[in-house]
Backbone bond lengths (Angstrom), bond angles and torsions (degrees), N, CA, C in turn:
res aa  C-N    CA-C-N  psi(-1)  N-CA   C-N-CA  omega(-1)  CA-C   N-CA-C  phi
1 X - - - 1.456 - - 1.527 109.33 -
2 X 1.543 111.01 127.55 1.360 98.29 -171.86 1.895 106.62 -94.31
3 X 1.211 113.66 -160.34 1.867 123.32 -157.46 1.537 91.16 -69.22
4 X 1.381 136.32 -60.04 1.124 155.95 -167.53 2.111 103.70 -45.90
5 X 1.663 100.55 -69.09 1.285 105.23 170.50 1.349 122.14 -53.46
6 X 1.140 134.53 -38.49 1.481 153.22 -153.05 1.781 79.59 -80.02
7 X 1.257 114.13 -74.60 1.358 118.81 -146.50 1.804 100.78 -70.95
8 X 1.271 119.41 -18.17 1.790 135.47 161.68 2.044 96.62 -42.04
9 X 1.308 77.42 -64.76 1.841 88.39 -146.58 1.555 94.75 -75.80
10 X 1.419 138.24 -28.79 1.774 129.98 177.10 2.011 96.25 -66.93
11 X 1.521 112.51 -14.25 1.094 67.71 -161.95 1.281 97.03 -117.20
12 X 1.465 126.28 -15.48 1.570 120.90 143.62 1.908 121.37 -33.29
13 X 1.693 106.02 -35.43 1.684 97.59 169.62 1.529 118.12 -62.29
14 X 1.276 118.33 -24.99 1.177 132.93 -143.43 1.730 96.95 -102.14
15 X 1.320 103.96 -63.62 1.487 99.71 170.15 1.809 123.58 -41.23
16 X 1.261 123.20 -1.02 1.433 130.44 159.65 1.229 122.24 -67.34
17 X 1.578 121.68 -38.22 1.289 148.20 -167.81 1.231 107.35 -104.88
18 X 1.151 134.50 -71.02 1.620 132.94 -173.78 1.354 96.51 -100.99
19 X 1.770 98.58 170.62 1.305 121.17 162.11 1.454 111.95 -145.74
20 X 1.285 130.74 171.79 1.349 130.62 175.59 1.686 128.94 -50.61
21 X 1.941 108.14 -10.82 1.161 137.53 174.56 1.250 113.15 -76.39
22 X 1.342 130.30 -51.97 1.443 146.56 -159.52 1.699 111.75 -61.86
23 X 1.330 106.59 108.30 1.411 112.74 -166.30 1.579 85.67 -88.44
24 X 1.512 113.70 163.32 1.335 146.18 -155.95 1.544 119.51 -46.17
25 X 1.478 88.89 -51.70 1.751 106.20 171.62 1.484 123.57 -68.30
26 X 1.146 93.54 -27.27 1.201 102.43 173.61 1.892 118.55 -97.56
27 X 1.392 92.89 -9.64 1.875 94.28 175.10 1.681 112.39 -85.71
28 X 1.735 102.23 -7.94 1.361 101.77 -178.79 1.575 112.72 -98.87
29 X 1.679 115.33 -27.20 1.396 93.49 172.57 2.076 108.41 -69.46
30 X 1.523 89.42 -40.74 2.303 99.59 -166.45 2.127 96.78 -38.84
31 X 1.684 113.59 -33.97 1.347 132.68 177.08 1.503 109.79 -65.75
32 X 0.918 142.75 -49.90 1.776 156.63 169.79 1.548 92.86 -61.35
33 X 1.068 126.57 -57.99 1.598 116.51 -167.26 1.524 115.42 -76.67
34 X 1.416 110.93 -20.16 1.445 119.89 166.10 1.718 121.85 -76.93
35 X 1.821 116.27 -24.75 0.853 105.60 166.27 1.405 117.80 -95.76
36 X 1.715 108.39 6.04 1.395 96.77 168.05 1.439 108.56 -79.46
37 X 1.189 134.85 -47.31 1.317 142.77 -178.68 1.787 104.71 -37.68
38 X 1.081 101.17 -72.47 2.182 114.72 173.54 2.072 91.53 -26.19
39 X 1.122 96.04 -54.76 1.670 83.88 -170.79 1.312 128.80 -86.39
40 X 1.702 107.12 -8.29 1.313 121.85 179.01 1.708 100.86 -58.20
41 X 1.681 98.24 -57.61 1.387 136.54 -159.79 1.721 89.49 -59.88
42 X 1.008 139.66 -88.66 1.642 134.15 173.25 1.405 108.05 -32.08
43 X 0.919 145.17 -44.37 1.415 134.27 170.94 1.279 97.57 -30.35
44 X 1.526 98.35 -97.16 1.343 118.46 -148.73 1.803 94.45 -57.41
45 X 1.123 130.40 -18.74 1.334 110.55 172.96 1.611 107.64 -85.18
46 X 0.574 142.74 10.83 2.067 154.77 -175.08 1.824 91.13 -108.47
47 X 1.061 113.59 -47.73 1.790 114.82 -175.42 1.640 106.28 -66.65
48 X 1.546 110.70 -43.62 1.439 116.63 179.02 1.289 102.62 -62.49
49 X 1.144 124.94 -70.20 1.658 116.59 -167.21 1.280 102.07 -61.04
50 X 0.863 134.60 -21.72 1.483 130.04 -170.06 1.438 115.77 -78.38
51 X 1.687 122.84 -55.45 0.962 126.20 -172.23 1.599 110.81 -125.21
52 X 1.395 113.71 46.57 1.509 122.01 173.17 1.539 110.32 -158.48
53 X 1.474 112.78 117.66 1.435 111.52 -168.43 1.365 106.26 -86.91
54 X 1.508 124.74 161.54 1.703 111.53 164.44 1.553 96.14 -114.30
55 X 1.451 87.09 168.75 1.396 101.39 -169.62 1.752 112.42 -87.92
56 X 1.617 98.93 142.09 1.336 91.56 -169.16 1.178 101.25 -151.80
57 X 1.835 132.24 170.87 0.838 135.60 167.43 1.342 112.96 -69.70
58 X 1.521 128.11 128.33 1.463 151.48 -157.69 1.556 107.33 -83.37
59 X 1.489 116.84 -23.09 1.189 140.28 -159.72 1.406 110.45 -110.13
60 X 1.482 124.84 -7.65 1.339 144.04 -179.62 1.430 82.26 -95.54
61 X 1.278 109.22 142.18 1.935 115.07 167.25 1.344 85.79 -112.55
62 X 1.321 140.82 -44.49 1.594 113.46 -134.27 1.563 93.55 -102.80
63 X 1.375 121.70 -28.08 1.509 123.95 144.01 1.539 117.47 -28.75
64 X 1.231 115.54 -67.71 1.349 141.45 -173.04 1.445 90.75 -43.35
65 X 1.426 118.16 -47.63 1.597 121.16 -166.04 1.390 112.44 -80.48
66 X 1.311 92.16 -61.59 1.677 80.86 179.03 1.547 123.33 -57.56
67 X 1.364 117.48 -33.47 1.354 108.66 163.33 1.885 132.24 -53.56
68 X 1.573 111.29 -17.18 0.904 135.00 -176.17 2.037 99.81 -97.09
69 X 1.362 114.70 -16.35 1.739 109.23 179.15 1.566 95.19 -113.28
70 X 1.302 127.34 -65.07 1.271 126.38 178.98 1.472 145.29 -43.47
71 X 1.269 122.69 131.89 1.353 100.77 -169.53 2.188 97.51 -69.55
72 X 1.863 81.39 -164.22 1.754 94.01 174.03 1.210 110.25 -42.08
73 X 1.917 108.33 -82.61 1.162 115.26 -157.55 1.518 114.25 -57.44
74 X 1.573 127.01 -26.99 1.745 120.84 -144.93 1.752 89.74 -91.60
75 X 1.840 100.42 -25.52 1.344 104.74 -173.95 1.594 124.40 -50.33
76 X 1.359 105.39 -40.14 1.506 150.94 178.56 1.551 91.46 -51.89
77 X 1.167 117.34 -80.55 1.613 123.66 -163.44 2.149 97.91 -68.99
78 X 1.386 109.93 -18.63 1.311 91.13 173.98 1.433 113.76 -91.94
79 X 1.367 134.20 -9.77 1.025 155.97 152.56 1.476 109.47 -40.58
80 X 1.170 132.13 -47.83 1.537 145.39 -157.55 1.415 80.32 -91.23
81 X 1.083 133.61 -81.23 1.669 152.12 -174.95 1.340 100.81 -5.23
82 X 1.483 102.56 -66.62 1.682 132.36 -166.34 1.887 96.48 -56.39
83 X 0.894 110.91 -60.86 1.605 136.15 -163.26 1.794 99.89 -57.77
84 X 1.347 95.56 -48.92 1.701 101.23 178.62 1.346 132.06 -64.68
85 X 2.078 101.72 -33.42 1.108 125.35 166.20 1.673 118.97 -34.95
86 X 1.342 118.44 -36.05 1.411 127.70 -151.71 1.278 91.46 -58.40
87 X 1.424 123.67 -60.26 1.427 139.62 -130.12 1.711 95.57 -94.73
88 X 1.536 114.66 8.80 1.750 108.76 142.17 1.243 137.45 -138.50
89 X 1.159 128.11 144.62 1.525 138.90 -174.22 1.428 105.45 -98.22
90 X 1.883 97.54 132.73 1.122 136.28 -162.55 1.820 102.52 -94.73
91 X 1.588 113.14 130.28 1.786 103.16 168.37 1.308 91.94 -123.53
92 X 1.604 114.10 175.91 1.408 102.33 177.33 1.867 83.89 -126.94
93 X 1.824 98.13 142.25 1.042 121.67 172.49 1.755 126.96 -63.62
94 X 1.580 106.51 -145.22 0.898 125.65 -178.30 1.562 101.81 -113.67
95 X 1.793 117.17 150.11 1.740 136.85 -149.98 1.622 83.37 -86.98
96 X 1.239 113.66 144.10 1.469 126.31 151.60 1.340 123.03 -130.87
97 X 1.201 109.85 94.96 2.075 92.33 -179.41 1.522 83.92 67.04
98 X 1.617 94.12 -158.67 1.613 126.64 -159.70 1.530 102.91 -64.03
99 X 1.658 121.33 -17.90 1.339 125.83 -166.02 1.217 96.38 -105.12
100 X 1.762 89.91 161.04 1.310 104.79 177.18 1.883 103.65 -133.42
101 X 1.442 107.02 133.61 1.445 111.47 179.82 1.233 131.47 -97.88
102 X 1.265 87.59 134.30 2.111 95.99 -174.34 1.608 125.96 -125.87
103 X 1.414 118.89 123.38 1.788 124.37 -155.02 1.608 80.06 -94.26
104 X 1.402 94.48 122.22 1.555 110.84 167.04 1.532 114.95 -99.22
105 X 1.306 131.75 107.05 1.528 117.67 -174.12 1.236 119.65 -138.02
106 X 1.403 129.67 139.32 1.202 132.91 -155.86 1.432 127.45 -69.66
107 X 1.192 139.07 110.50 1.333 124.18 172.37 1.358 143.31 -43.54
108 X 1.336 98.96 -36.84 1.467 108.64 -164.29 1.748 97.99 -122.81
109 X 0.876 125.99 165.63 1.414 120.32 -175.47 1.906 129.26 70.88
110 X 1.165 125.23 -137.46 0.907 110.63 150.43 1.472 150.13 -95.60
111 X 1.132 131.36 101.89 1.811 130.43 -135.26 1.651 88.36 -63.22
112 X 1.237 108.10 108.51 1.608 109.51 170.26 1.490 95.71 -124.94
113 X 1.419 110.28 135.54 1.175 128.38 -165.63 1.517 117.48 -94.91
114 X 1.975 135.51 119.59 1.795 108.90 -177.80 1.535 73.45 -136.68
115 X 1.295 82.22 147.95 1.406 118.87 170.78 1.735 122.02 -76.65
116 X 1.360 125.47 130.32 1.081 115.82 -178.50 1.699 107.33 -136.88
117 X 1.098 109.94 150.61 1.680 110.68 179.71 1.533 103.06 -130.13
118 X 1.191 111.23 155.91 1.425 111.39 -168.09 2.014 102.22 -178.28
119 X 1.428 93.55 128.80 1.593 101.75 -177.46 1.518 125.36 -92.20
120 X 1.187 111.58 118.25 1.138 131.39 -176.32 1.501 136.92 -35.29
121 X 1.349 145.70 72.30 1.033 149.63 -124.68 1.442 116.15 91.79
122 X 1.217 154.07 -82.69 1.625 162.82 169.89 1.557 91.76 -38.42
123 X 1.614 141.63 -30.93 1.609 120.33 -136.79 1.502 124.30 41.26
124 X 1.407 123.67 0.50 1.570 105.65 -179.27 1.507 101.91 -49.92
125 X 1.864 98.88 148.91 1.883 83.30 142.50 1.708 81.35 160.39
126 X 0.958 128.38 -159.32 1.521 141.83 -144.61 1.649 123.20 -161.49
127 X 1.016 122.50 120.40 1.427 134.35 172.10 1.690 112.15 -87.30
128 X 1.332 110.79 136.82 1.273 118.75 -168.34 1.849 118.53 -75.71
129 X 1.273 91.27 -13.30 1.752 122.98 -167.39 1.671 86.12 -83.85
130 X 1.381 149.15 -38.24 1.338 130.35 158.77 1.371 90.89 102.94
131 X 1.713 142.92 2.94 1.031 125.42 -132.84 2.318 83.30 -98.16
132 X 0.892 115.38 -37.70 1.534 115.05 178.90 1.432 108.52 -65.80
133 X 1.348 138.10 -15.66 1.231 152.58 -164.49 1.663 93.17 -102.06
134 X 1.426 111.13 -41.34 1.581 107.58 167.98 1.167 136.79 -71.49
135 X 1.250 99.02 -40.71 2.015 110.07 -163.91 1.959 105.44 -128.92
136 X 1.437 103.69 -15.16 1.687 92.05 -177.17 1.247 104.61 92.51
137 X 1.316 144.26 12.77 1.214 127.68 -169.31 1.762 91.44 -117.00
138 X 1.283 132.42 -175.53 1.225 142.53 107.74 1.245 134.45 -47.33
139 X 1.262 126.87 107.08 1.364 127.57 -171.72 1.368 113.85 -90.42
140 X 1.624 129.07 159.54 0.768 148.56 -144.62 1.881 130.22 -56.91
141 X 1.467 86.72 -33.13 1.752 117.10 159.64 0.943 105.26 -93.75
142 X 1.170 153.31 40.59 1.432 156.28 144.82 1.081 88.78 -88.37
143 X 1.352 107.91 -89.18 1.757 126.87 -165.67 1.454 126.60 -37.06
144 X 1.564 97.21 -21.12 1.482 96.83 -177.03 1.638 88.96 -110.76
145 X 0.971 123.16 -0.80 1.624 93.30 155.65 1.426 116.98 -102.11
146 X 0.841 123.87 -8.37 1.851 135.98 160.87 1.483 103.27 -63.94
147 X 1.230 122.74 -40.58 1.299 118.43 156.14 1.590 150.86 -58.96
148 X 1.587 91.47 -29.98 1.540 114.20 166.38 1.566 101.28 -72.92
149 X 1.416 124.16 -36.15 1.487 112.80 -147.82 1.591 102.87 -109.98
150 X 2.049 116.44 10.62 1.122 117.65 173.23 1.221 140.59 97.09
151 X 2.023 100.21 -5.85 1.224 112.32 -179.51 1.402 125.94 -73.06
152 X 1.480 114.21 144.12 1.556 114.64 -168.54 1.438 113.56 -98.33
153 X 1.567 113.35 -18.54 1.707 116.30 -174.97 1.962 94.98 -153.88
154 X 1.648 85.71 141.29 1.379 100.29 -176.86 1.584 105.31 -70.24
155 X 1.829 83.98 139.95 1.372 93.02 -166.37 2.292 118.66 -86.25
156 X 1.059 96.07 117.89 1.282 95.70 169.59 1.359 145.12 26.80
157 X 1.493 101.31 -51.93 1.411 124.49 177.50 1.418 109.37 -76.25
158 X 1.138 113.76 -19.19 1.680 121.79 -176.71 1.418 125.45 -109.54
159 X 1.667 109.72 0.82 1.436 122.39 169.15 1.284 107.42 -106.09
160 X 1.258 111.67 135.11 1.747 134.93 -162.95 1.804 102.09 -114.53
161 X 1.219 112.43 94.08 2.016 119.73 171.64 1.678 98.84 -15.31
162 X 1.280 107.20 -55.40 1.663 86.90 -165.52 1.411 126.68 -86.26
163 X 1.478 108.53 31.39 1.829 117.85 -179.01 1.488 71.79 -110.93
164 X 1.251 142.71 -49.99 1.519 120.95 -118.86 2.037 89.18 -90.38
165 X 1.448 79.94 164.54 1.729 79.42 -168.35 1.629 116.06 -75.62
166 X 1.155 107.87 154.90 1.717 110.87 -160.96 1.820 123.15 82.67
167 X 0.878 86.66 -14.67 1.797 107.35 168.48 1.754 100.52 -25.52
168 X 1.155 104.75 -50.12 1.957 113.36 -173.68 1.843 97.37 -63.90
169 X 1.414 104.91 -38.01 1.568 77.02 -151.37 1.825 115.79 -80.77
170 X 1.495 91.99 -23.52 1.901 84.65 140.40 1.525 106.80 -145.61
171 X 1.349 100.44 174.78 1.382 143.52 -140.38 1.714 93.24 -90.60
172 X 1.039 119.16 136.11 1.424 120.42 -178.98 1.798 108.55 -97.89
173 X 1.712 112.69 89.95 0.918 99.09 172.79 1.582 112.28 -151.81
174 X 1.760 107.95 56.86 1.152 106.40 157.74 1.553 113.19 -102.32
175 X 1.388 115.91 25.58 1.680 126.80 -162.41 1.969 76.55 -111.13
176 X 1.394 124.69 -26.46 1.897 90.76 178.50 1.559 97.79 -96.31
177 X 1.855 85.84 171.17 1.011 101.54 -170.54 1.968 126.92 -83.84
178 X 1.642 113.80 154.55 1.154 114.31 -146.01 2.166 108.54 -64.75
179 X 1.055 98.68 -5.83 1.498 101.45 166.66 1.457 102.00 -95.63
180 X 1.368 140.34 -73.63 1.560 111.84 -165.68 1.355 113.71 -43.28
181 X 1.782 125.70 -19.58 1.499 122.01 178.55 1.716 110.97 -64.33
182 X 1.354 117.32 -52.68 1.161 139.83 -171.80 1.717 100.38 -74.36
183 X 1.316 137.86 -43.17 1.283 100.22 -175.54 1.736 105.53 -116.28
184 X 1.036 99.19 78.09 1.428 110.16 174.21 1.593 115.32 -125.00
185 X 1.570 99.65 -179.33 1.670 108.05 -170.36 1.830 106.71 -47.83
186 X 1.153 118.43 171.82 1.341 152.77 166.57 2.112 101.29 -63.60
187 X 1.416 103.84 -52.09 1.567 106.10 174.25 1.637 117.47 -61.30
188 X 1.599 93.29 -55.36 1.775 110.56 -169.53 1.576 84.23 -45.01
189 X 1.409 127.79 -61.79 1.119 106.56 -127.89 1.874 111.76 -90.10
190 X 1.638 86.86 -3.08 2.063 87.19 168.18 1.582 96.12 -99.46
191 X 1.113 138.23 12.01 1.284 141.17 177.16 1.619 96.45 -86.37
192 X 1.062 115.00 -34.67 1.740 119.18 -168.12 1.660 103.10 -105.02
193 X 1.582 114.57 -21.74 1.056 108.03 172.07 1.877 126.02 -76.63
194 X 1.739 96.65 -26.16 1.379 112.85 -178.10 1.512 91.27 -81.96
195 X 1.299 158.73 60.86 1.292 125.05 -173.68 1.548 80.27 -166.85
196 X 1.265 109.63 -62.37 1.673 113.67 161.49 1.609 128.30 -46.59
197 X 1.127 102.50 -13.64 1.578 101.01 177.20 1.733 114.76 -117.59
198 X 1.610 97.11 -24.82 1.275 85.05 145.92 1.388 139.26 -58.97
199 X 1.573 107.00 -50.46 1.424 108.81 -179.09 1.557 128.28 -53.61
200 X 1.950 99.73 -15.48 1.355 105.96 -163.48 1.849 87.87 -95.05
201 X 1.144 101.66 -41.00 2.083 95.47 173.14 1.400 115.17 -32.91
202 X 1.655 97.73 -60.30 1.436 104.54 -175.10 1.571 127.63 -53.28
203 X 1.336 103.61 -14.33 1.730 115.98 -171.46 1.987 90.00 -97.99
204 X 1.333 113.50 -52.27 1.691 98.31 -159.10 1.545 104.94 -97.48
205 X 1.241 124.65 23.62 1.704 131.27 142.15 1.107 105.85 -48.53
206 X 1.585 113.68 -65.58 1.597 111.78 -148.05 2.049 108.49 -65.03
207 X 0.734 117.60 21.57 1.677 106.67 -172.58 2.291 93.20 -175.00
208 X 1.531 73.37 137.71 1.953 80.12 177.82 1.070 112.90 -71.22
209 X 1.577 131.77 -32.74 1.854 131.83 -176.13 1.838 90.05 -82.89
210 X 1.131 134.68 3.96 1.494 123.97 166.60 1.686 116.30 -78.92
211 X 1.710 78.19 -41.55 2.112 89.32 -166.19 1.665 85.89 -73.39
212 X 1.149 114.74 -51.24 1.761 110.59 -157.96 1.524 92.19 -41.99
213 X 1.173 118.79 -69.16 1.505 135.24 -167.83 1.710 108.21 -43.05
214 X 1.545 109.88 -49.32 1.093 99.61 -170.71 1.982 113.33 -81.42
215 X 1.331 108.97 -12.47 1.337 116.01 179.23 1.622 103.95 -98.97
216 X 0.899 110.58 -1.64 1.761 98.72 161.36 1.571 104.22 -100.30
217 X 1.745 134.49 -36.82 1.497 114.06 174.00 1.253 104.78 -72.43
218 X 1.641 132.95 -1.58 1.135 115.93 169.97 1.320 129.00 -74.66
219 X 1.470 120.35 -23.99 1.304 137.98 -157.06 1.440 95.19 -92.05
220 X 1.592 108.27 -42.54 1.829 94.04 -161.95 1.493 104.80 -89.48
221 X 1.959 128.62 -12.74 1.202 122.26 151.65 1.131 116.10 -72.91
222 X 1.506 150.32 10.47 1.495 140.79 156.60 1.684 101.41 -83.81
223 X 1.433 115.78 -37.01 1.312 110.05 -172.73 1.809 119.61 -69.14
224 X 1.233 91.59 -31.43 1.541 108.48 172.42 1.192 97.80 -68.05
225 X 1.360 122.33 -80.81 1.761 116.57 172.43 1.410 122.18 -5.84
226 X 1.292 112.09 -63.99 1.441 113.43 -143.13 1.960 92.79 -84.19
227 X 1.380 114.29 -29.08 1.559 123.96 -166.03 1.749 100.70 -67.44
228 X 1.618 103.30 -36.35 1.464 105.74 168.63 1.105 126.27 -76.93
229 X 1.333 127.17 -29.53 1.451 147.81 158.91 1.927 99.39 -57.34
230 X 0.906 127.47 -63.74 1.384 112.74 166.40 1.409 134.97 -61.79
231 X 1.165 117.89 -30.05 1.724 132.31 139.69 1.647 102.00 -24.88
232 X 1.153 103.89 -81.29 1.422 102.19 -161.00 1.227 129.02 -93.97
233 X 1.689 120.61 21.94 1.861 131.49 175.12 2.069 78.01 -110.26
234 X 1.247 136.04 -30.58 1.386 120.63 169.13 1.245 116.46 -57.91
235 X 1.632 117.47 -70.97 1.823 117.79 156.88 1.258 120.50 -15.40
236 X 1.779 115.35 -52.79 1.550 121.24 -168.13 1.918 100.02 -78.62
237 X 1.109 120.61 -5.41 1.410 128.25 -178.44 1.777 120.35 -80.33
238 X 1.735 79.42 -68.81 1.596 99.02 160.41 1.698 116.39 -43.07
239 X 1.093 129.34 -88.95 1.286 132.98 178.18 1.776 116.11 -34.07
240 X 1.520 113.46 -30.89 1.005 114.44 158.97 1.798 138.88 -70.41
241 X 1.209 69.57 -27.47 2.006 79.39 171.07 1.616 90.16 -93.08
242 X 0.928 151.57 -30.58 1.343 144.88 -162.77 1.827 96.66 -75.67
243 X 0.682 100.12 -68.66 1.747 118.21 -179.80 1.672 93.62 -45.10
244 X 1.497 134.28 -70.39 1.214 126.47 -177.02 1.430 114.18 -48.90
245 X 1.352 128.96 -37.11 1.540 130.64 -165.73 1.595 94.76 -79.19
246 X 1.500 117.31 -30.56 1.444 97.81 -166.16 1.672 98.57 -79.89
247 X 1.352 117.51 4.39 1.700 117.35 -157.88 1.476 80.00 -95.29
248 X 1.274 140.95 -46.01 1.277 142.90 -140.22 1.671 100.74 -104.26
249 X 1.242 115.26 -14.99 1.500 126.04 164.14 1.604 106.87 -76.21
250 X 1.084 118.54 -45.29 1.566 123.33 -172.72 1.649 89.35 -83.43
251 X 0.701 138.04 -42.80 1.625 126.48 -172.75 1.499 115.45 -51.78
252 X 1.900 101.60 -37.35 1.276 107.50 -163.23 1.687 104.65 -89.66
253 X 1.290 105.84 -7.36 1.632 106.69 -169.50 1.583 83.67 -91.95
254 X 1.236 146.80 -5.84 1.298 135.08 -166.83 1.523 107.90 -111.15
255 X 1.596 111.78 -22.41 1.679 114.92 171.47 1.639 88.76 -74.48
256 X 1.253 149.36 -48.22 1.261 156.42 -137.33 1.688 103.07 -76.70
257 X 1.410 118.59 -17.63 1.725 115.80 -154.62 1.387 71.11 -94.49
258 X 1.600 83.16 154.29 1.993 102.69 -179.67 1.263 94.07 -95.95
259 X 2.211 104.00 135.60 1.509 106.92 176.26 1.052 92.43 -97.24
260 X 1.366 114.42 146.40 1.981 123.32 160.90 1.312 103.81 -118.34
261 X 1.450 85.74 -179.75 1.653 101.24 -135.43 1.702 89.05 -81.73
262 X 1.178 139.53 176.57 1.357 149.88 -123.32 1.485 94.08 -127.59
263 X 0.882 125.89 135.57 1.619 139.69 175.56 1.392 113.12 -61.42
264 X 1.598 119.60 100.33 1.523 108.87 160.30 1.562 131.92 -68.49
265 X 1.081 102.26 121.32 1.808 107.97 176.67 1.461 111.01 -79.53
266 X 1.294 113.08 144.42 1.795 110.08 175.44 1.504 115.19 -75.06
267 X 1.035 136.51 153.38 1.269 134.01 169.53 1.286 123.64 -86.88
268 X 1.358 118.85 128.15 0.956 127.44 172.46 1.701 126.27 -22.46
269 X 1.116 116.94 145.20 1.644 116.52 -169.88 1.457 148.09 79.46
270 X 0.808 155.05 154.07 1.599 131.04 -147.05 1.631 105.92 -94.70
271 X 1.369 115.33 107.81 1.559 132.86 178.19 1.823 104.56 -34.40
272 X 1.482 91.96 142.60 1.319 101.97 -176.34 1.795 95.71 -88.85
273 X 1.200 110.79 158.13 1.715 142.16 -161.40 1.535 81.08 -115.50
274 X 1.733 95.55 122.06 2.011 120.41 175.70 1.496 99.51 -157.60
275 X 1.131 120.20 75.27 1.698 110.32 179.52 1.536 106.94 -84.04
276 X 1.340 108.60 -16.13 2.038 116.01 172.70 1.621 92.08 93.98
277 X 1.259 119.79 42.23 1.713 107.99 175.74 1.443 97.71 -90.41
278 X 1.430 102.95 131.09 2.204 100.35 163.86 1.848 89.97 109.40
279 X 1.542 125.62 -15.44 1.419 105.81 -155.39 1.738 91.24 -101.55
280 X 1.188 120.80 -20.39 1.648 129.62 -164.60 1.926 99.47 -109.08
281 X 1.041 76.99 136.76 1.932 95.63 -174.81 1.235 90.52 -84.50
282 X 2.085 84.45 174.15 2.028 79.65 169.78 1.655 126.42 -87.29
283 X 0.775 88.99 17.81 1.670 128.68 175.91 1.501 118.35 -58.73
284 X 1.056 97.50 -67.02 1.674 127.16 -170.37 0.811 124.42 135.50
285 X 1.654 112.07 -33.99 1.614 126.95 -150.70 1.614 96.43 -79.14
286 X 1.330 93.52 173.24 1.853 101.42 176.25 1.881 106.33 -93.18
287 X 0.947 100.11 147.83 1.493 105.16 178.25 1.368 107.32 -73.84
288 X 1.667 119.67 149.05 1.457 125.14 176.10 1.719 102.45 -79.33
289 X 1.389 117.95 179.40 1.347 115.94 178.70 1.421 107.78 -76.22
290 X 1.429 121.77 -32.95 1.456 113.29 -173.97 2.083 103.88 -67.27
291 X 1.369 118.53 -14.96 1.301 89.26 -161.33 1.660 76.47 -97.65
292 X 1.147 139.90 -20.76 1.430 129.31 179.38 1.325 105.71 -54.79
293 X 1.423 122.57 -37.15 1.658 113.15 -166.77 1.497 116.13 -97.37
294 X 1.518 112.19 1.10 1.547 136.52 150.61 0.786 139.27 -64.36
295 X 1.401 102.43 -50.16 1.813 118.61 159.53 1.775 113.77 -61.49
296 X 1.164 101.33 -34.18 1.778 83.94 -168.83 1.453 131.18 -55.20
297 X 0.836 152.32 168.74 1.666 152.36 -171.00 1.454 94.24 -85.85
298 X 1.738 107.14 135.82 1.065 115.13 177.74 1.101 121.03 -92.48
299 X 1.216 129.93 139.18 1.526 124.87 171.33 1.526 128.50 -34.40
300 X 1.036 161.00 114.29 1.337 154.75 -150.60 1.886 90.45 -128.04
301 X 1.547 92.19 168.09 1.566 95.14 -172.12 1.718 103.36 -107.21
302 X 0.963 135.93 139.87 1.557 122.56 -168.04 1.848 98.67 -78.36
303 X 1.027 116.99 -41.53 1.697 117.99 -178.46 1.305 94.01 -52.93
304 X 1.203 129.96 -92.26 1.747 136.38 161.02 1.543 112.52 21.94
């Protein structure tokens, strides 16, 4: 499906749930109920392929197979594939390297001729028509040269993890590479850890020398685990008291600076004149208020 289709059909799902009306609060529950639906909808399609056979010719093997790898729906479209195949005849070419080439051309219609190469023993190999490079399937000149050459089940190279059934219940991700695994979130990586140990449960149930085996490398990789895991919450300790002592060193060099006393500013306006003349006897002493208000100049009368 190319960018154009993809972005057709998310938003035809979507137009069920929202509309151009739907204010925010409300776009996040109509959003929750749509991705409940997406998972409702895979369920019950994971239960169908799983526990409902279709009917098929018994005498077809590679039918037989893919109905036995494929889910419902992809089965369906490989079904058509198979069916279409009839109507061309396969020659085999000229040797290249490890491959060997074969002109697939149509009988009926217009004889248009694609080239296919494909290695002998393994089946690897490639159709020029792009059509497995498009959709995941085996395309149609595949099949009919798998047919010329006797094969009973599609070979390997042409089955894709996420057609085959159970695909949902884990996640296909030993196909990335070992750094995007390693430097990712804190979630991703118990998300891949819970998924991996399931898959490995599911294998050493079936037989008692499986579980023994798998519960003794379990025990001595938890013990390793946990000794490194204590390694490094001690490290995270150390550096932490290190970091606090240097906080509590700088604290103390900062009680230690001498405060002085605070800068007086002058006040605004022209300072009043007090040199203390008239208040000191010849004495030394300071004058009481009665001889201050004795001393002052008396009023005189100007007529007088």
């Amino acid at each position: 499906m190319n960018t154009t289709g993809r972005s057709e059909g998310v938003n035809a799902f979507f137009n069920e749930f929202v509309s151009p009306k739907t204010n925010l609060t409300e776009f996040v529950v109509r959003y929750e109920q749509a991705l409940k639906k997406i998972v409702e909808r895979k369920s019950l399609e994971d239960y169908v392929s799983e526990h409902k056979d279709r009917i098929i010719d018994e005498n077809n093997l590679i039918l037989k197979h893919g109905a036995k790898v494929y889910t419902r729906n992809i089965f369906e479209k490989f079904r058509e594939e198979l069916v279409d195949s009839i109507r061309f005849k396969c020659e085999e070419g000229e040797r290249s390297g490890d491959f060997n080439t074969y002109v697939v051309t149509a009988k009926v219609g217009y004889p248009k001729q694609f080239n296919l190469k494909m290695k002998p023993g393994t089946y690897e190999g490639y159709c020029e028509c792009k059509y497995f490079e498009f959709i995941g399937l085996p395309c149609k000149h595949v099949l009919r040269t798998l047919n010329k050459l006797g094969v009973d089940e599609i070979p390997p190279d042409f089955i894709l993890k996420k057609w085959m059934k159970g695909s949902n219940s884990f996640r296909v991700m030993d196909e990335l590479p070992v750094s995007d695994i390693y430097e990712c979130s804190e979630a991703f990586r118990l998300s891949h850890l819970c998924r991996r140990s399931t898959q490995m449960s599911c294998v050493a149930s079936k037989s008692d020398e499986l579980y023994k085996m798998a519960i003794k490398g379990i025990e001595g990789l938890f013990t390793r685990i946990m000794d490194e895991h204590n390694k490094m919450v001690k490290c995270d300790k150390t550096s932490q008291e290190i970091s606090t002592l240097q906080e509590d060193i700088g604290a103390e060099k900062l009680c230690q600076i001498f405060v002085q006393d605070p800068r007086i500013l002058k006040i605004k306006g022209r300072p009043k004149k007090d040199n203390g003349k008239g208040k000191i006897s010849s004495t030394g002493r300071l004058k009481s208020s009665i001889e201050l208000s004795s001393s002052q100049r008396q009023r005189k009368c100007t007529i007088c």
